[in-house]
C-alpha positions in Angstrom: 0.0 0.0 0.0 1.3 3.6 -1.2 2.0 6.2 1.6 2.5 9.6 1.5 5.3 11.4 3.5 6.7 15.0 3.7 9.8 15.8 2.1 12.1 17.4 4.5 15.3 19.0 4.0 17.8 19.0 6.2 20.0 21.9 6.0 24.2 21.5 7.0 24.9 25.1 6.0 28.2 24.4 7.4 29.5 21.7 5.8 31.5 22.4 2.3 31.8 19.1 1.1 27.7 19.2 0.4 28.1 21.2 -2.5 25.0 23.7 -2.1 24.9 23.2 1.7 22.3 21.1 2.0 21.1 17.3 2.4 17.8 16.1 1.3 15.9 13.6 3.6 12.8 12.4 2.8 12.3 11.5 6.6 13.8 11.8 9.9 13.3 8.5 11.5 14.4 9.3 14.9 17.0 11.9 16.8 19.1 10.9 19.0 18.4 9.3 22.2 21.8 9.0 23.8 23.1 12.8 22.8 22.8 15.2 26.2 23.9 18.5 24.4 22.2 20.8 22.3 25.5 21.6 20.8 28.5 19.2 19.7 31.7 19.6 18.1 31.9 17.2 16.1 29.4 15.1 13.9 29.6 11.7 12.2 27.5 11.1 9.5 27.3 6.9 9.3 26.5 5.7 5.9 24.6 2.8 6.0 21.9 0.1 4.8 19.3 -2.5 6.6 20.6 -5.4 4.0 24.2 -4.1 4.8 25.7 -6.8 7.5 29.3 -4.9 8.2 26.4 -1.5 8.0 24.6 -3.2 11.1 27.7 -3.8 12.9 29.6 -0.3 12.2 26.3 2.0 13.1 26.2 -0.6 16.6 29.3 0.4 17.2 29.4 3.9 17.0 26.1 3.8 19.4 28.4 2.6 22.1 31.0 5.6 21.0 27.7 7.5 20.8 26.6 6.2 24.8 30.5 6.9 25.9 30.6 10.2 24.3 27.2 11.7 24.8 28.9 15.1 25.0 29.9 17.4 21.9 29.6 14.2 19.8 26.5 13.2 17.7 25.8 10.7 15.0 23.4 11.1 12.6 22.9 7.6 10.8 22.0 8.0 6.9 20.3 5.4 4.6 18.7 5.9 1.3 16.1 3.0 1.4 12.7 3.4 1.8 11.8 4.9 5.2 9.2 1.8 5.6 11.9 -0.6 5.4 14.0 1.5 7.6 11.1 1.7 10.3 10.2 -2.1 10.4 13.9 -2.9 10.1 14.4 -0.1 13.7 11.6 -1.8 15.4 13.2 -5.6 15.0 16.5 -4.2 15.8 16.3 -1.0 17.6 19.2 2.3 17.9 19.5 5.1 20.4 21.3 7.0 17.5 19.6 9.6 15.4 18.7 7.8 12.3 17.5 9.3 8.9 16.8 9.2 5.2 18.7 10.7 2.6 16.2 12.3 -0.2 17.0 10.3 -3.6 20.5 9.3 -2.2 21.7 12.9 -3.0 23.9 12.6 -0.3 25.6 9.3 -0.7 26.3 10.5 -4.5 27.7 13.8 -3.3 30.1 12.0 -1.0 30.8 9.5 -3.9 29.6 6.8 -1.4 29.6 3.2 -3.4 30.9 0.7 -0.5 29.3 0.4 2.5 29.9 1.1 5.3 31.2 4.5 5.1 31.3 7.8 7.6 32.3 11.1 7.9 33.4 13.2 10.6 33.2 16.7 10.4 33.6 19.8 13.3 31.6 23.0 13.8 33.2 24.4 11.2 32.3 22.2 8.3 35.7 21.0 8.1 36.1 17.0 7.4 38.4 15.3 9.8 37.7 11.7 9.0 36.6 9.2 6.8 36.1 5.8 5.8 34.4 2.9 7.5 33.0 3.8 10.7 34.6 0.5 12.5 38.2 1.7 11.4 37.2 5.2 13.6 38.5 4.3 17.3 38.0 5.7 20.4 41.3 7.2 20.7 40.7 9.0 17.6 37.3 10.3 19.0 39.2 11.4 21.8 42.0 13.1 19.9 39.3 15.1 17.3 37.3 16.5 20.8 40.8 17.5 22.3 41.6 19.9 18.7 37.9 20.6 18.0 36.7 23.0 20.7 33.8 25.5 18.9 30.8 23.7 19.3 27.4 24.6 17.7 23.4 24.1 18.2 23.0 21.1 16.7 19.5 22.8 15.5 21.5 25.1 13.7 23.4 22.6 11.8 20.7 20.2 11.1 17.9 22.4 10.2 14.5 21.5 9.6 12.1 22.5 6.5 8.8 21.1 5.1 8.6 20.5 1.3 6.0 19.3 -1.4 5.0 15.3 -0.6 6.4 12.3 -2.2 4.7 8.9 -2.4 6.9 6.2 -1.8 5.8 2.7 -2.6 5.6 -0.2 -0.7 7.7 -3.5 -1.1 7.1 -5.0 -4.6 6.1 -8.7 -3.7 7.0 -10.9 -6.4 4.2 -13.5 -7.9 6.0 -16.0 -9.2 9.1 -18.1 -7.9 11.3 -16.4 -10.3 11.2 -12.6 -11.6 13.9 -10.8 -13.1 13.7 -7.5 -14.9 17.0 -5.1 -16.2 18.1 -2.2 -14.8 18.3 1.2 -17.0 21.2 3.7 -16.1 21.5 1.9 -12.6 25.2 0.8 -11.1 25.9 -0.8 -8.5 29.6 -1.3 -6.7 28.5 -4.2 -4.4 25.5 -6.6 -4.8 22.6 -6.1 -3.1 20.8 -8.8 -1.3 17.5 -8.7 0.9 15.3 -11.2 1.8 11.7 -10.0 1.3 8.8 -12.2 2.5 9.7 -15.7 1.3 12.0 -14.5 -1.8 15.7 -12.9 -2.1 15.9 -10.1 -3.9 19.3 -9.3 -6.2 20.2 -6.0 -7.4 23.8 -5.7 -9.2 25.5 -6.9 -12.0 25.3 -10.3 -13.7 28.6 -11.5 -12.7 27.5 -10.6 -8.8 24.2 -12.1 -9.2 25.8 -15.7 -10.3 28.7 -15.4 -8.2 26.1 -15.1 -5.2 24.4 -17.9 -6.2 26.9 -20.4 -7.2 28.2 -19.5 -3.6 32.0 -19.0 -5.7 34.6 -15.9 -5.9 33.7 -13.3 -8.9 37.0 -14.6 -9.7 35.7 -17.8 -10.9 33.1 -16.3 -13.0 34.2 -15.1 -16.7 31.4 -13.0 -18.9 32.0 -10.6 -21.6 31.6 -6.6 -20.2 29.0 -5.9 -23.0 26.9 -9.0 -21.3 27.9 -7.8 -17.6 24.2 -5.6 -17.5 22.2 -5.1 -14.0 19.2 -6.6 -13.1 17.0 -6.7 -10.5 16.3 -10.7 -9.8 13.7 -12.2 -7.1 14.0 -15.8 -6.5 11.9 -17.9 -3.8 13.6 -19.4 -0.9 15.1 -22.8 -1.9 14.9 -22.6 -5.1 18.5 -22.5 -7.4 17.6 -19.7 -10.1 21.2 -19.9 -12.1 19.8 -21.9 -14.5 16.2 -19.7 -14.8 18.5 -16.4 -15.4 21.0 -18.0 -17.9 17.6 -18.8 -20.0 16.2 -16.0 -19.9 18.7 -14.2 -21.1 19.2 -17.1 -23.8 23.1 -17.6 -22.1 25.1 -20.7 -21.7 27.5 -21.6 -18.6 30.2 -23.9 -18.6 33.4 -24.4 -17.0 36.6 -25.8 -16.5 39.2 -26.9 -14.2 41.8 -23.9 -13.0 44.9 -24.9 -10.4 46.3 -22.3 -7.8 45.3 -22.1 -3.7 42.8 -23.2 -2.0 41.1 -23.1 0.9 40.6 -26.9 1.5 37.3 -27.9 3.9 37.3 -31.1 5.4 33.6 -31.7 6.9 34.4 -35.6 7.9 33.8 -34.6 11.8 31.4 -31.9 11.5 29.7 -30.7 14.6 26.6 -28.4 13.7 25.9 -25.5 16.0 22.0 -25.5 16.5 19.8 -22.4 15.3 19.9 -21.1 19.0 23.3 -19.7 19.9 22.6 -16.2 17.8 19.0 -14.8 17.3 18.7 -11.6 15.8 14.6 -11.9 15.0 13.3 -12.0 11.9 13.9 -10.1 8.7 17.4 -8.6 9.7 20.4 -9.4 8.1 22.2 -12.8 8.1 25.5 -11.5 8.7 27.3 -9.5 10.7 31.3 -9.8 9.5 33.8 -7.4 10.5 37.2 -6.9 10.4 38.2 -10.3 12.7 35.2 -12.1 12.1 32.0 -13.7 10.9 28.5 -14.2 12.8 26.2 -16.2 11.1 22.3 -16.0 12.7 20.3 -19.1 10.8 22.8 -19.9 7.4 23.5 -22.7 5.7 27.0 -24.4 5.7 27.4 -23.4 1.6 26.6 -19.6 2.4 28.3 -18.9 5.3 31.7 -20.7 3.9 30.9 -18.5 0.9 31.6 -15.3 3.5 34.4 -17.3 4.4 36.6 -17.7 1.4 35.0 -13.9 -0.1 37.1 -12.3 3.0 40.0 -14.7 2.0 39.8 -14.2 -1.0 40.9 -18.0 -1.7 38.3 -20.5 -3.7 36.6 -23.1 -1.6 36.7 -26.7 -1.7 35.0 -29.2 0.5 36.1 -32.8 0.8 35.0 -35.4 3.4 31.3 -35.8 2.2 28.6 -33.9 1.7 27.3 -30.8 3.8 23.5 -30.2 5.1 21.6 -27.8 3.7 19.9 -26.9 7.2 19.9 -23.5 8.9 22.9 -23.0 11.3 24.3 -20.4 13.6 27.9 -19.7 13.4 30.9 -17.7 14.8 34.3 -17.3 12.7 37.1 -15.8 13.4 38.9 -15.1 10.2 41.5 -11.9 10.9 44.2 -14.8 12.0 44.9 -17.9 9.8 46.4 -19.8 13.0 43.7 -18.9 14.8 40.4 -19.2 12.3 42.0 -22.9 12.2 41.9 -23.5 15.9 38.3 -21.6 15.9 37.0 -24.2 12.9 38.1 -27.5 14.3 37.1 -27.0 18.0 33.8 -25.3 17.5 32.5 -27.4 14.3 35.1 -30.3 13.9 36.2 -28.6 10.7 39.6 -29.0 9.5 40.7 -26.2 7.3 44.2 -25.7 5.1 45.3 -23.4 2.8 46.9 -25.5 -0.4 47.5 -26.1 -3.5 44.3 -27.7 -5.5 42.0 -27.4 -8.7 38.7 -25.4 -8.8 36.2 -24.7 -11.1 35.7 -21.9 -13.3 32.4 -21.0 -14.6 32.6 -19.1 -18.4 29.2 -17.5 -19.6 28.5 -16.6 -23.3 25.8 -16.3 -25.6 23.9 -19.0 -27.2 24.9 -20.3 -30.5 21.8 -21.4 -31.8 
């Protein structure tokens, strides 16, 4: 169901790296709940999305900067989804930080934001200090920017307030059948985007992505042509393998061949499952949470989560010692330290893990020859 919502802009007059001095929200979700001041030196604009796993993590993080630092220092977390999704998404999973909507993304193309997560800090000047991903800003840099950064200002007079004309935003498109897939005019797309809607996954991104994802592989192990690298917008129903559906309807063929180099040997011959009851995040929030030392897994199955596994190692992934379950799991990975990720494998899930020389398959896709 449509719903209509006033535009509002929110006015940084102080910040130069705006452009025009000003960002478009279409909503204001929330302010903050942990900020005590009216005024603050410094402000940190998180960059973020509900499908975004490392997003989750980073913007929980720089709540508990937020709670520490409730002085001077406010975060204002920016997405440009749909405030709906943003809303049900807050409720599930809920933030003391000020949260909002950026109008059209305006703001994450002015800051050339295309990998997620992302932040920037900036003083009562308008002068950016910091940026990059929010997890990589520590609390002895926090501490350092308040020590030089002095001036405060209203926060009401940097973040000001202003009614527009109304936009209708429309509700979740729920797909009909178990497969739907539609190209994507004049959109790009640095990572892929994947939700989970209802009882379907949604894809937005490239081709390449979009297979890659599903295979469970490296976009390393997927060859295509740029001029049939398009972007498409793909929903599939839980449980059901759509490679196949795609490559026919876009009249492509997929084959593949054997390429040497490392690996990142499995062996599952003494797996020990973790139950679906050591994480639980609720329902409809992301699967992942994977940082910079490790993964979290809340109800995944062994292919996908070992799919995170060799994308942050950037090794292709063989299993030996049978065959894995396609049941939900929970799971916690450590993957910063080799040594260590071992250790962490074998005596949480009897895995046995090796980096070494071996085959692996590499998937070609061209047209048909008919």
């Amino acid at each position: 169901m449509n719903f209509k919502a006033s535009l509002i802009i929110i006015c940084l007059v102080i910040f130069p790296f705006i452009g025009n001095g000003q960002i478009r929200f279409s909503e204001t979700i929330q302010t903050s709940k942990t900020a005590t001041d009216t005024e603050a030196s410094l402000f940190f604009v998180d960059f973020w999305a509900t499908w975004c796993g490392p997003c989750v993590y980073a913007s929980e993080y720089l709540g508990v900067l937020q709670k520490q630092y409730p002085d001077n220092f406010y975060v204002i977390s920016l997405s440009e989804e749909n405030p709906d999704i943003v809303k049900r998404f807050l409720k599930k999973n809920p933030t003391d930080l000020a949260v909002s909507i950026d109008y059209k993304g305006e703001t994450f193309k002015a800051n050339n934001t295309r990998v997620l997560p992302y932040g920037l800090l900036i003083n009562a000047n308008g002068t950016v200090l910091w940026k990059g991903s929010p997890t990589d800003f520590k609390k002895s840099d926090l501490i350092k920017y308040l020590r030089q950064n002095t001036r405060t200002k209203e926060v009401s007079k940097v973040i000001k307030v202003q009614r527009i004309k109304q936009e209708v935003f429309k509700a979740d498109y729920i797909p009909t059948a178990d497969f739907e897939m539609k190209q994507l005019k004049g959109e790009t797309y640095e990572t892929l985007v994947r939700n989970s809607i209802g009882g379907y996954i949604q894809y937005k991104g490239y081709l390449k992505n979009i297979i890659a994802r599903e295979h469970n592989i490296l976009l390393s192990q997927v060859k295509l042509e740029s001029d049939l690298n398009k972007t498409y917008e793909v929903f599939i129903k839980k449980g059901v393998s759509a490679t196949f559906q795609i490559l026919d309807e876009l009249k492509l063929d997929l084959f593949h061949t054997q390429s040497k180099g490392d690996v990142l040997m499995i062996d599952i011959s003494n797996i020990n499952y973790w139950d679906t009851n050591q994480i639980d995040w609720g329902k409809d929030t992301a699967e992942y949470l994977i940082d910079d030392s490790q993964i979290q897994a809340d109800n995944v199955a062994f292919k996908d989560v070992m799919y995170q596994l060799a994308s942050v190692l950037s090794l292709p992934l063989v299993t030996k010692g049978g065959e894995p379950d396609e049941d939900l799991h929970d799971w916690q990975i450590h993957h910063r330290f080799y040594n260590l990720m071992q250790s962490n494998m074998l005596d949480t899930y009897g895995i046995s893990v090796s980096k070494e020389p071996g085959s692996f398959k590499v998937y070609s896709i061209r047209k048909k020859t008919n």
